[in-house]
C-alpha positions in Angstrom: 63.1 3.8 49.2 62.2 0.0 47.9 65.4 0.3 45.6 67.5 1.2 48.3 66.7 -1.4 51.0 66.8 -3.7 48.4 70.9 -2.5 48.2 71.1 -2.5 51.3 70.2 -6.1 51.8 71.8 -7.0 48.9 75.1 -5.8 50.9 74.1 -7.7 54.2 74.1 -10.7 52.4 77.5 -10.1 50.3 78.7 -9.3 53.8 77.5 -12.8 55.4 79.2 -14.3 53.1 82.2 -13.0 53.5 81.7 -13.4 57.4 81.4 -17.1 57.1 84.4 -17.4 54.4 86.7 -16.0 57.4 84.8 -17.9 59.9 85.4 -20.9 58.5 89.1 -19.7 57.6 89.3 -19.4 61.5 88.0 -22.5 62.1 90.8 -24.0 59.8 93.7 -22.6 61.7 92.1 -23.8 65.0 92.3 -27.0 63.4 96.4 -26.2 62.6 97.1 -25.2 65.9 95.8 -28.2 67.4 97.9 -30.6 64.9 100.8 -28.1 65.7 100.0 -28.5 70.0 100.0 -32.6 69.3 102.9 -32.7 67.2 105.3 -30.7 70.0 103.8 -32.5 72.8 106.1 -35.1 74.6 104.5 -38.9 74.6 101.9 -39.3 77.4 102.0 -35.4 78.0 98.5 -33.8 78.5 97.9 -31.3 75.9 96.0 -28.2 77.1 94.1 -26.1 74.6 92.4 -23.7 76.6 94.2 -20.8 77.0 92.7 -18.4 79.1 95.3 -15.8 78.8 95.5 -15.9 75.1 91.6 -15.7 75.0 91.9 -12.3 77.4 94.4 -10.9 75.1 91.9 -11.7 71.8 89.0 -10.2 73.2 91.0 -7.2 74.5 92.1 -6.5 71.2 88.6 -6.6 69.8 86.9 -4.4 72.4 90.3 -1.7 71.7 90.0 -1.6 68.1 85.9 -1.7 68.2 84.6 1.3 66.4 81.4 1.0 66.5 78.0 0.8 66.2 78.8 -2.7 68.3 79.0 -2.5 72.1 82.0 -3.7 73.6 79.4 -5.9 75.9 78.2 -7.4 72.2 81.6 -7.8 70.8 82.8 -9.6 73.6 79.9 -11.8 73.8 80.1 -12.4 69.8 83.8 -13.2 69.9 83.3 -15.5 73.0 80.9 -17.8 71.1 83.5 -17.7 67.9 86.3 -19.0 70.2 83.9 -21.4 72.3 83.1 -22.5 68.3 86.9 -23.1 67.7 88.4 -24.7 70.5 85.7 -27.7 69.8 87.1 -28.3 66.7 90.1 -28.7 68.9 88.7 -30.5 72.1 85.6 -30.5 73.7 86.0 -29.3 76.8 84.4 -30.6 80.2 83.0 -27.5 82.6 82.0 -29.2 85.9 79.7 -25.9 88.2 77.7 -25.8 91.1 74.3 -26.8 90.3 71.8 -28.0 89.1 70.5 -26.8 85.7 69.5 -23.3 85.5 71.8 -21.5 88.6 73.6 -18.6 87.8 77.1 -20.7 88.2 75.7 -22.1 84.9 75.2 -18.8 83.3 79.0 -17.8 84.3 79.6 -20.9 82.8 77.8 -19.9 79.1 79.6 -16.5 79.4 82.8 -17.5 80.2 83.4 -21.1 77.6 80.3 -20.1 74.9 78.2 -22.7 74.2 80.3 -25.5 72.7 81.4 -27.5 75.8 79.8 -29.8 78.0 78.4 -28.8 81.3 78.9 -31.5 84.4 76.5 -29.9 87.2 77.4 -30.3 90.5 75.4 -30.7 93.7 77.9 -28.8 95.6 80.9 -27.1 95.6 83.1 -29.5 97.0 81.9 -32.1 94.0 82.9 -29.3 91.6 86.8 -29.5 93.3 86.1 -33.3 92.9 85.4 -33.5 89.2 88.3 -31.2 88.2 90.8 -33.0 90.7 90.5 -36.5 89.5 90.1 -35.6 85.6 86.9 -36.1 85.1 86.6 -32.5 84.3 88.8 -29.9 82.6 87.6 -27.1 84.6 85.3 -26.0 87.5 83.3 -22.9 87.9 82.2 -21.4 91.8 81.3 -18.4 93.1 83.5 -16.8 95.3 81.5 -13.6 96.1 78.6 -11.2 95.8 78.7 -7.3 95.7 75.7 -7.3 97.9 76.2 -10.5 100.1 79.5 -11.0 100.5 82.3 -14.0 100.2 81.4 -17.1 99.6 82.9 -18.8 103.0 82.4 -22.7 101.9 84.7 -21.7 98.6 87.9 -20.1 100.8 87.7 -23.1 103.0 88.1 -25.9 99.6 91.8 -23.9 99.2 92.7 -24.7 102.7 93.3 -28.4 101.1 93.4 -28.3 97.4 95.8 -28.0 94.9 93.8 -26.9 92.0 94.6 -23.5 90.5 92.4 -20.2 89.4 92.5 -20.0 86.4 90.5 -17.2 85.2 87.4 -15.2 86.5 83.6 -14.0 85.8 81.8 -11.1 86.7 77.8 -11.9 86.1 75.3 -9.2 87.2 72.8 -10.9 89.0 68.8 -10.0 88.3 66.9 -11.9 91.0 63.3 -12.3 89.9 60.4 -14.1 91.4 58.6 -16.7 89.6 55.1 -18.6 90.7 52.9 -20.7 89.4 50.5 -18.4 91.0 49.6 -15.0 89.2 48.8 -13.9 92.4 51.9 -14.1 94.0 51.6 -11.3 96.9 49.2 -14.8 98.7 52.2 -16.7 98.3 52.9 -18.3 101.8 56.5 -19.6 101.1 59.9 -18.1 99.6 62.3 -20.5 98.6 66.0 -19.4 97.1 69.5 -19.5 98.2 70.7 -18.1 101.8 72.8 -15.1 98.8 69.9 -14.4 96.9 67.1 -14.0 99.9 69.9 -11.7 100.9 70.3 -10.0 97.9 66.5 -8.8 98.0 65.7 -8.4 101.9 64.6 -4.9 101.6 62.1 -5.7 98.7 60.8 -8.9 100.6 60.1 -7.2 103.7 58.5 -4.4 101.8 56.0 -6.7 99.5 56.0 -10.1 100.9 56.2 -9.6 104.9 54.5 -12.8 105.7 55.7 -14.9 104.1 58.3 -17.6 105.1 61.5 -17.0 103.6 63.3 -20.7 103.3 66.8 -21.2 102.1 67.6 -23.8 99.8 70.8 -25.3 98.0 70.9 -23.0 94.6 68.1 -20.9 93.1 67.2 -24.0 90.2 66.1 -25.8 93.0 64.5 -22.8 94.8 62.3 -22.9 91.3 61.9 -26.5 91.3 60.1 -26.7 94.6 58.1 -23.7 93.3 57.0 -25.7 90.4 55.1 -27.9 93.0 54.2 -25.9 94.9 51.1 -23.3 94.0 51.1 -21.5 97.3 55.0 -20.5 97.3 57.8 -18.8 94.9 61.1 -18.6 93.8 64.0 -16.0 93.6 66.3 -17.3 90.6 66.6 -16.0 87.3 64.8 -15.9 84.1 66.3 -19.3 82.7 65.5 -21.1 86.1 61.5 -19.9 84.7 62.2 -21.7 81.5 63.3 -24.6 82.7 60.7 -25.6 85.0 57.6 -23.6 84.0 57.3 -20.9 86.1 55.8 -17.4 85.4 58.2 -14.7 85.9 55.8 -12.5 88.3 58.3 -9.3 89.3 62.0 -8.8 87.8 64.8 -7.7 88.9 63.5 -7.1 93.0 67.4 -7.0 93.8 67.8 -4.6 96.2 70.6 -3.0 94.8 70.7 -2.5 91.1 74.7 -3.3 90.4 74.2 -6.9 92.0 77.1 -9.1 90.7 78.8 -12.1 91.6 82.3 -13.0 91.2 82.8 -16.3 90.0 86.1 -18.4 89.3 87.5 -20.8 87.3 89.3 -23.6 88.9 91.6 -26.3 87.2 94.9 -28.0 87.3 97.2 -25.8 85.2 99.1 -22.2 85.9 99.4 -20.3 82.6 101.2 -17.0 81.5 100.7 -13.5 82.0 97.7 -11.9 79.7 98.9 -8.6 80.3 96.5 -7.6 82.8 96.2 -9.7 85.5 95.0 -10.7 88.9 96.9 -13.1 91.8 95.5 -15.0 94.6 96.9 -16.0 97.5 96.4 -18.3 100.6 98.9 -16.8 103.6 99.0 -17.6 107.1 101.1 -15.8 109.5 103.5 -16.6 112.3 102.3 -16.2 115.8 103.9 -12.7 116.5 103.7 -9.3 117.5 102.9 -7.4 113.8 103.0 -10.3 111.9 100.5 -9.2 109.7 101.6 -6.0 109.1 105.1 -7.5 108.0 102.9 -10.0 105.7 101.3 -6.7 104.0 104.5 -4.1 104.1 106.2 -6.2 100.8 103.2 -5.4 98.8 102.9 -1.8 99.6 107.0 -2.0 99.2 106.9 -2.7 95.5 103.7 -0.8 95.0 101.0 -3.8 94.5 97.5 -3.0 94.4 95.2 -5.3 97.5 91.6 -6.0 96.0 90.6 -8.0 98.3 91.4 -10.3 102.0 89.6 -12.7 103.6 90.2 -14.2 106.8 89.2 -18.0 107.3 90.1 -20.6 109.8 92.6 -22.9 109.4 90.7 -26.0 110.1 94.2 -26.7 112.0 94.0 -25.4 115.4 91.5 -23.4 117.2 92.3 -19.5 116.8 94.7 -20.3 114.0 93.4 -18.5 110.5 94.6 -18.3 107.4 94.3 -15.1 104.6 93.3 -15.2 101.5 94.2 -11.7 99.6 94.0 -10.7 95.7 96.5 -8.7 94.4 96.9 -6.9 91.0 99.4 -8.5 88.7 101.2 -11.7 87.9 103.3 -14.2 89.7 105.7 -13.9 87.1 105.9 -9.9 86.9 109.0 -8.2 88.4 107.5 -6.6 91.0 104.9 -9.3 92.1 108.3 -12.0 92.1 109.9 -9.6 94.5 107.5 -9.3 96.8 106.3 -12.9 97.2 109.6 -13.3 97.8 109.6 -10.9 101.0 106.5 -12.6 101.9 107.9 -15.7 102.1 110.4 -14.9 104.4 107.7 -13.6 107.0 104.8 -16.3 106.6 104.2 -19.7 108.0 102.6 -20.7 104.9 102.4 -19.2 101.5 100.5 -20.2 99.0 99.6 -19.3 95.0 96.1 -19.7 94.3 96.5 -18.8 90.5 97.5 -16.0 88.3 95.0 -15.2 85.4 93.5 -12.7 83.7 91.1 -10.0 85.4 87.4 -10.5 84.4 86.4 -8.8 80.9 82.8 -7.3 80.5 
Protein backbone atom coordinates (compact mmCIF):
# COMPACT_ATOMS: atom_id res chain seq x y z
CA UNK A 1 0.00 0.00 0.00
CA UNK A 2 2.95 2.67 1.30
CA UNK A 3 4.92 1.58 -2.03
CA UNK A 4 2.16 2.33 -4.10
CA UNK A 5 0.97 5.75 -2.95
CA UNK A 6 4.33 6.58 -2.96
CA UNK A 7 4.04 5.86 -7.10
CA UNK A 8 1.28 7.35 -7.24
CA UNK A 9 2.59 10.67 -5.94
CA UNK A 10 5.57 10.26 -7.50
CA UNK A 11 3.27 10.50 -10.91
CA UNK A 12 1.28 13.59 -9.61
CA UNK A 13 4.27 15.41 -9.36
CA UNK A 14 5.87 14.23 -12.87
CA UNK A 15 2.42 15.32 -14.01
CA UNK A 16 2.68 18.99 -12.34
CA UNK A 17 5.41 19.44 -13.99
CA UNK A 18 4.52 18.83 -17.12
CA UNK A 19 1.25 20.91 -16.42
CA UNK A 20 3.25 24.02 -15.74
CA UNK A 21 5.82 23.30 -18.84
CA UNK A 22 2.60 23.73 -21.15
CA UNK A 23 1.25 26.31 -19.01
CA UNK A 24 3.86 28.35 -19.30
CA UNK A 25 4.17 27.30 -23.15
CA UNK A 26 0.56 28.91 -23.28
CA UNK A 27 1.49 31.81 -21.63
CA UNK A 28 4.29 32.24 -24.33
CA UNK A 29 2.00 32.30 -27.27
CA UNK A 30 -0.40 34.72 -25.42
CA UNK A 31 2.51 36.74 -25.37
CA UNK A 32 2.94 36.10 -29.62
CA UNK A 33 -0.40 36.83 -30.24
CA UNK A 34 -0.33 40.12 -28.57
CA UNK A 35 2.98 41.19 -30.54
CA UNK A 36 1.23 39.65 -33.61
CA UNK A 37 -2.38 42.03 -32.69
CA UNK A 38 0.12 45.22 -32.24
CA UNK A 39 2.09 44.64 -35.20
CA UNK A 40 -1.30 44.53 -37.70
CA UNK A 41 -2.89 47.24 -35.98
CA UNK A 42 -3.24 50.65 -37.93
CA UNK A 43 -1.47 53.75 -35.93
CA UNK A 44 -3.79 55.18 -33.24
CA UNK A 45 -6.14 51.98 -33.68
CA UNK A 46 -7.41 50.53 -30.36
CA UNK A 47 -6.33 47.02 -30.10
CA UNK A 48 -8.88 44.62 -28.49
CA UNK A 49 -7.69 41.47 -26.90
CA UNK A 50 -10.62 40.06 -25.39
CA UNK A 51 -12.30 37.97 -27.49
CA UNK A 52 -15.32 36.71 -26.08
CA UNK A 53 -16.26 34.54 -28.95
CA UNK A 54 -12.96 32.87 -29.32
CA UNK A 55 -13.05 32.23 -25.49
CA UNK A 56 -16.70 30.45 -25.97
CA UNK A 57 -15.31 28.35 -28.69
CA UNK A 58 -12.12 27.25 -26.29
CA UNK A 59 -14.09 26.29 -23.45
CA UNK A 60 -16.55 24.52 -25.69
CA UNK A 61 -13.93 22.48 -27.03
CA UNK A 62 -12.76 21.46 -23.54
CA UNK A 63 -16.18 20.63 -22.03
CA UNK A 64 -16.73 18.26 -25.72
CA UNK A 65 -13.58 16.45 -25.55
CA UNK A 66 -13.72 16.23 -21.44
CA UNK A 67 -13.52 12.59 -20.54
CA UNK A 68 -13.52 12.56 -17.30
CA UNK A 69 -13.26 12.23 -13.87
CA UNK A 70 -13.45 16.38 -14.28
CA UNK A 71 -16.89 17.94 -14.37
CA UNK A 72 -17.63 20.13 -17.18
CA UNK A 73 -18.61 22.81 -14.23
CA UNK A 74 -14.73 22.28 -13.05
CA UNK A 75 -13.18 22.32 -16.44
CA UNK A 76 -14.85 25.30 -17.32
CA UNK A 77 -13.94 27.06 -14.27
CA UNK A 78 -10.15 25.66 -14.51
CA UNK A 79 -9.86 26.87 -18.14
CA UNK A 80 -11.48 30.23 -17.27
CA UNK A 81 -8.82 31.11 -14.75
CA UNK A 82 -5.93 29.83 -17.44
CA UNK A 83 -7.33 32.32 -19.98
CA UNK A 84 -8.03 35.16 -17.29
CA UNK A 85 -4.07 34.15 -16.51
CA UNK A 86 -3.15 34.84 -20.25
CA UNK A 87 -4.84 37.64 -21.51
CA UNK A 88 -2.87 39.70 -18.53
CA UNK A 89 0.17 38.91 -19.99
CA UNK A 90 -1.50 40.59 -22.84
CA UNK A 91 -3.54 43.56 -21.15
CA UNK A 92 -4.98 43.94 -17.99
CA UNK A 93 -8.24 44.44 -18.46
CA UNK A 94 -10.71 47.03 -16.57
CA UNK A 95 -14.29 45.31 -15.44
CA UNK A 96 -16.41 48.22 -14.18
CA UNK A 97 -20.02 46.09 -12.09
CA UNK A 98 -22.67 47.16 -10.01
CA UNK A 99 -21.56 47.34 -6.59
CA UNK A 100 -20.02 47.61 -3.98
CA UNK A 101 -17.58 44.74 -3.02
CA UNK A 102 -19.07 41.49 -2.34
CA UNK A 103 -22.62 41.64 -4.68
CA UNK A 104 -23.21 38.93 -6.77
CA UNK A 105 -22.61 41.30 -10.08
CA UNK A 106 -18.99 40.83 -8.65
CA UNK A 107 -19.13 37.12 -8.58
CA UNK A 108 -20.41 37.11 -12.41
CA UNK A 109 -17.63 39.17 -12.72
CA UNK A 110 -14.85 36.42 -11.13
CA UNK A 111 -16.72 33.80 -13.31
CA UNK A 112 -16.90 35.34 -16.33
CA UNK A 113 -12.92 37.40 -16.63
CA UNK A 114 -11.00 34.86 -13.78
CA UNK A 115 -9.18 36.61 -11.46
CA UNK A 116 -6.57 38.52 -13.30
CA UNK A 117 -8.33 41.85 -14.12
CA UNK A 118 -9.17 44.79 -12.19
CA UNK A 119 -12.60 45.28 -10.76
CA UNK A 120 -14.03 49.15 -10.86
CA UNK A 121 -17.30 48.80 -8.56
CA UNK A 122 -20.08 50.87 -9.34
CA UNK A 123 -22.75 52.50 -7.21
CA UNK A 124 -25.24 51.94 -9.83
CA UNK A 125 -25.96 50.80 -13.00
CA UNK A 126 -26.02 53.85 -14.89
CA UNK A 127 -22.21 54.50 -13.47
CA UNK A 128 -21.44 51.05 -14.85
CA UNK A 129 -22.76 52.47 -18.69
CA UNK A 130 -20.59 55.51 -17.59
CA UNK A 131 -17.21 53.85 -16.99
CA UNK A 132 -17.42 51.72 -20.12
CA UNK A 133 -18.69 54.69 -22.39
CA UNK A 134 -15.98 57.17 -21.78
CA UNK A 135 -13.01 54.53 -21.61
CA UNK A 136 -12.34 54.37 -18.33
CA UNK A 137 -13.35 50.87 -18.47
CA UNK A 138 -13.06 47.95 -20.93
CA UNK A 139 -16.21 46.33 -19.96
CA UNK A 140 -19.22 46.52 -17.68
CA UNK A 141 -21.16 43.80 -16.00
CA UNK A 142 -25.33 44.18 -14.97
CA UNK A 143 -27.90 42.04 -14.32
CA UNK A 144 -30.54 41.97 -16.54
CA UNK A 145 -32.75 39.25 -14.90
CA UNK A 146 -33.70 36.79 -12.29
CA UNK A 147 -35.41 33.29 -12.73
CA UNK A 148 -37.41 33.97 -9.67
CA UNK A 149 -37.88 37.87 -9.77
CA UNK A 150 -37.92 38.84 -13.04
CA UNK A 151 -36.18 41.61 -15.50
CA UNK A 152 -34.23 44.03 -14.32
CA UNK A 153 -36.36 47.23 -15.57
CA UNK A 154 -33.55 50.06 -14.72
CA UNK A 155 -31.08 47.88 -17.16
CA UNK A 156 -33.72 47.91 -20.45
CA UNK A 157 -34.23 51.49 -19.87
CA UNK A 158 -29.94 52.43 -20.08
CA UNK A 159 -30.47 50.84 -23.97
CA UNK A 160 -33.18 53.27 -24.68
CA UNK A 161 -29.96 55.81 -24.95
CA UNK A 162 -26.80 54.00 -25.21
CA UNK A 163 -24.70 52.89 -27.66
CA UNK A 164 -22.64 50.27 -25.91
CA UNK A 165 -22.91 46.65 -27.08
CA UNK A 166 -23.60 43.08 -25.27
CA UNK A 167 -20.96 41.48 -25.47
CA UNK A 168 -21.27 38.23 -23.87
CA UNK A 169 -23.51 36.77 -20.93
CA UNK A 170 -23.47 34.96 -17.35
CA UNK A 171 -25.65 32.70 -15.78
CA UNK A 172 -24.85 32.73 -11.70
CA UNK A 173 -27.10 30.57 -9.44
CA UNK A 174 -27.93 32.65 -6.72
CA UNK A 175 -27.83 31.07 -2.92
CA UNK A 176 -29.31 33.86 -0.68
CA UNK A 177 -28.20 33.30 2.90
CA UNK A 178 -28.76 35.30 6.01
CA UNK A 179 -25.98 36.55 7.99
CA UNK A 180 -26.16 38.38 11.69
CA UNK A 181 -24.07 39.32 14.01
CA UNK A 182 -26.57 37.79 16.28
CA UNK A 183 -26.59 33.85 16.70
CA UNK A 184 -30.02 34.33 17.56
CA UNK A 185 -31.18 35.58 14.50
CA UNK A 186 -35.14 34.51 14.67
CA UNK A 187 -35.04 38.17 17.40
CA UNK A 188 -33.76 39.93 14.60
CA UNK A 189 -36.11 43.03 14.20
CA UNK A 190 -34.82 44.31 10.79
CA UNK A 191 -34.14 42.65 7.18
CA UNK A 192 -32.11 44.51 4.99
CA UNK A 193 -31.21 43.19 1.14
CA UNK A 194 -32.11 44.15 -2.29
CA UNK A 195 -35.89 44.73 -3.53
CA UNK A 196 -34.62 40.93 -6.00
CA UNK A 197 -33.31 39.09 -3.26
CA UNK A 198 -36.20 39.96 -0.38
CA UNK A 199 -38.09 38.60 -3.35
CA UNK A 200 -36.31 35.78 -4.04
CA UNK A 201 -36.98 34.40 -0.39
CA UNK A 202 -40.61 35.78 0.52
CA UNK A 203 -42.04 32.51 1.17
CA UNK A 204 -39.13 31.51 3.71
CA UNK A 205 -39.29 35.11 5.36
CA UNK A 206 -42.85 35.00 5.99
CA UNK A 207 -42.54 31.45 7.24
CA UNK A 208 -39.52 32.14 9.82
CA UNK A 209 -39.15 35.79 10.23
CA UNK A 210 -42.82 37.27 10.19
CA UNK A 211 -42.07 40.27 12.22
CA UNK A 212 -39.66 41.45 11.20
CA UNK A 213 -39.24 44.56 8.90
CA UNK A 214 -38.09 43.70 5.57
CA UNK A 215 -36.09 46.93 4.20
CA UNK A 216 -34.73 47.16 0.64
CA UNK A 217 -31.43 48.50 0.07
CA UNK A 218 -29.10 49.32 -3.04
CA UNK A 219 -27.19 45.71 -3.43
CA UNK A 220 -26.94 42.80 -0.91
CA UNK A 221 -22.91 44.13 0.22
CA UNK A 222 -24.60 46.90 1.53
CA UNK A 223 -27.58 44.96 2.86
CA UNK A 224 -24.52 43.11 4.93
CA UNK A 225 -22.85 46.28 5.77
CA UNK A 226 -25.69 47.80 7.65
CA UNK A 227 -25.99 44.37 9.27
CA UNK A 228 -22.45 44.64 10.52
CA UNK A 229 -23.83 47.57 12.72
CA UNK A 230 -26.42 46.66 13.50
CA UNK A 231 -26.91 43.55 16.20
CA UNK A 232 -30.60 43.59 16.15
CA UNK A 233 -31.10 43.07 12.14
CA UNK A 234 -29.69 40.82 9.18
CA UNK A 235 -28.74 40.44 5.85
CA UNK A 236 -29.73 38.33 2.65
CA UNK A 237 -26.49 38.33 0.39
CA UNK A 238 -24.14 35.65 -0.12
CA UNK A 239 -21.40 33.83 1.48
CA UNK A 240 -18.52 36.40 0.31
CA UNK A 241 -20.76 39.43 1.45
CA UNK A 242 -20.11 37.32 5.23
CA UNK A 243 -16.41 37.47 4.67
CA UNK A 244 -16.15 40.71 3.88
CA UNK A 245 -17.69 42.31 6.65
CA UNK A 246 -17.88 39.81 9.51
CA UNK A 247 -20.98 38.45 9.57
CA UNK A 248 -21.99 34.85 10.71
CA UNK A 249 -23.71 32.96 8.07
CA UNK A 250 -26.87 31.92 10.26
CA UNK A 251 -29.25 29.87 7.49
CA UNK A 252 -28.10 29.07 3.76
CA UNK A 253 -29.55 28.92 0.89
CA UNK A 254 -33.43 30.28 2.24
CA UNK A 255 -34.14 30.93 -1.67
CA UNK A 256 -37.37 30.03 -2.21
CA UNK A 257 -36.81 28.19 -5.19
CA UNK A 258 -33.77 26.09 -5.44
CA UNK A 259 -32.79 26.86 -9.42
CA UNK A 260 -32.46 30.74 -8.49
CA UNK A 261 -30.29 32.31 -11.13
CA UNK A 262 -29.56 35.57 -12.47
CA UNK A 263 -28.75 36.51 -15.89
CA UNK A 264 -26.12 38.97 -16.12
CA UNK A 265 -24.45 40.81 -19.23
CA UNK A 266 -21.50 42.04 -20.48
CA UNK A 267 -21.61 45.45 -21.92
CA UNK A 268 -18.77 47.24 -23.94
CA UNK A 269 -17.97 49.12 -27.09
CA UNK A 270 -17.09 46.51 -29.68
CA UNK A 271 -19.37 43.86 -31.85
CA UNK A 272 -17.36 40.70 -32.47
CA UNK A 273 -17.91 37.50 -34.66
CA UNK A 274 -20.08 34.64 -34.45
CA UNK A 275 -18.84 31.79 -31.74
CA UNK A 276 -20.89 29.29 -33.21
CA UNK A 277 -23.58 29.31 -30.87
CA UNK A 278 -25.03 32.45 -30.28
CA UNK A 279 -27.54 34.82 -28.88
CA UNK A 280 -28.96 38.45 -30.45
CA UNK A 281 -30.53 41.25 -28.72
CA UNK A 282 -32.58 43.65 -29.92
CA UNK A 283 -34.23 47.09 -29.06
CA UNK A 284 -37.60 47.48 -31.65
CA UNK A 285 -40.23 49.82 -31.47
CA UNK A 286 -43.19 49.59 -33.71
CA UNK A 287 -45.22 51.87 -35.95
CA UNK A 288 -48.57 53.06 -34.60
CA UNK A 289 -50.77 50.50 -36.54
CA UNK A 290 -53.25 47.93 -36.64
CA UNK A 291 -50.97 44.42 -36.21
CA UNK A 292 -47.91 46.06 -36.06
CA UNK A 293 -46.53 43.89 -33.77
CA UNK A 294 -47.42 40.90 -35.25
CA UNK A 295 -45.70 41.99 -38.58
CA UNK A 296 -42.56 42.88 -36.19
CA UNK A 297 -42.65 39.01 -35.00
CA UNK A 298 -43.88 37.10 -38.45
CA UNK A 299 -39.99 37.60 -40.01
CA UNK A 300 -38.64 35.69 -37.18
CA UNK A 301 -41.10 32.84 -37.28
CA UNK A 302 -40.51 33.28 -41.33
CA UNK A 303 -36.97 32.18 -41.28
CA UNK A 304 -37.43 29.84 -38.33
CA UNK A 305 -35.66 32.02 -35.34
CA UNK A 306 -35.97 30.93 -31.96
CA UNK A 307 -37.69 34.16 -29.35
CA UNK A 308 -36.12 33.64 -25.71
CA UNK A 309 -37.18 36.35 -24.42
CA UNK A 310 -39.37 40.19 -24.87
CA UNK A 311 -39.72 42.86 -22.75
CA UNK A 312 -41.79 45.82 -23.12
CA UNK A 313 -40.46 49.24 -21.68
CA UNK A 314 -41.44 52.79 -22.24
CA UNK A 315 -39.86 54.88 -24.54
CA UNK A 316 -39.12 57.67 -22.31
CA UNK A 317 -40.36 59.57 -25.61
CA UNK A 318 -44.05 60.04 -25.52
CA UNK A 319 -46.55 58.81 -23.15
CA UNK A 320 -48.05 55.31 -24.34
CA UNK A 321 -45.14 54.94 -26.72
CA UNK A 322 -42.93 51.58 -25.70
CA UNK A 323 -40.27 50.07 -27.08
CA UNK A 324 -39.38 45.93 -27.16
CA UNK A 325 -36.62 44.44 -26.26
CA UNK A 326 -36.57 40.62 -27.63
CA UNK A 327 -33.52 37.88 -27.64
CA UNK A 328 -33.31 35.72 -30.36
CA UNK A 329 -31.22 32.61 -31.08
CA UNK A 330 -28.35 33.27 -33.51
CA UNK A 331 -26.04 35.85 -34.94
CA UNK A 332 -26.43 39.13 -36.77
CA UNK A 333 -24.23 37.88 -39.28
CA UNK A 334 -25.97 34.32 -39.83
CA UNK A 335 -28.04 33.77 -43.01
CA UNK A 336 -31.07 33.48 -41.64
CA UNK A 337 -30.91 36.08 -38.74
CA UNK A 338 -29.59 38.81 -41.82
CA UNK A 339 -32.74 38.06 -43.58
CA UNK A 340 -35.00 38.60 -41.20
CA UNK A 341 -33.65 41.77 -39.57
CA UNK A 342 -33.95 42.79 -42.79
CA UNK A 343 -37.89 42.24 -42.94
CA UNK A 344 -37.88 43.80 -39.64
CA UNK A 345 -36.63 46.75 -40.70
CA UNK A 346 -38.98 47.41 -43.18
CA UNK A 347 -41.91 47.20 -40.56
CA UNK A 348 -40.32 49.07 -37.46
CA UNK A 349 -39.99 52.67 -36.47
CA UNK A 350 -36.84 51.90 -34.89
CA UNK A 351 -34.52 48.93 -34.89
CA UNK A 352 -31.89 48.40 -32.99
CA UNK A 353 -28.78 45.66 -32.36
CA UNK A 354 -28.07 45.34 -28.85
CA UNK A 355 -25.14 42.81 -29.46
CA UNK A 356 -24.51 39.45 -30.85
CA UNK A 357 -22.31 37.10 -28.49
CA UNK A 358 -22.05 33.87 -27.32
CA UNK A 359 -24.92 32.08 -25.18
CA UNK A 360 -23.86 31.67 -21.44
CA UNK A 361 -21.51 28.43 -20.78
CA UNK A 362 -21.96 26.57 -17.38
Amino acid sequence: MADNLLTLRHRIDALDSEILGLLNERAQCAEAVAIAKKASSKEGETVCFYRPEREAQILRRMVEENTGPLKPKQITKIYRDIISSCLALEECLQIAYLGPEGTFTQSAVNKHFGRWIDTLPQESIEHVFQEVSTGRAHFGVIPIENSTGGVVTHTLDMFIHSDLQICAEVHLPIHQNLLSLNTDWQQCERIYSHQQSLAQCKKWLQHNLPNASLIPVASNAEAARLASKDAQSAAIAGISAAKIYNLQVLQKNIEDLANNTTRFLIIGNDSFPSSGDDKTSLMISTKNEPGSLFRLLKPLADHGLDMSRIESRPSQSANWDYVFFLDINGHRHDPEVNKALGELEEHAALLRILGSYPKAIL
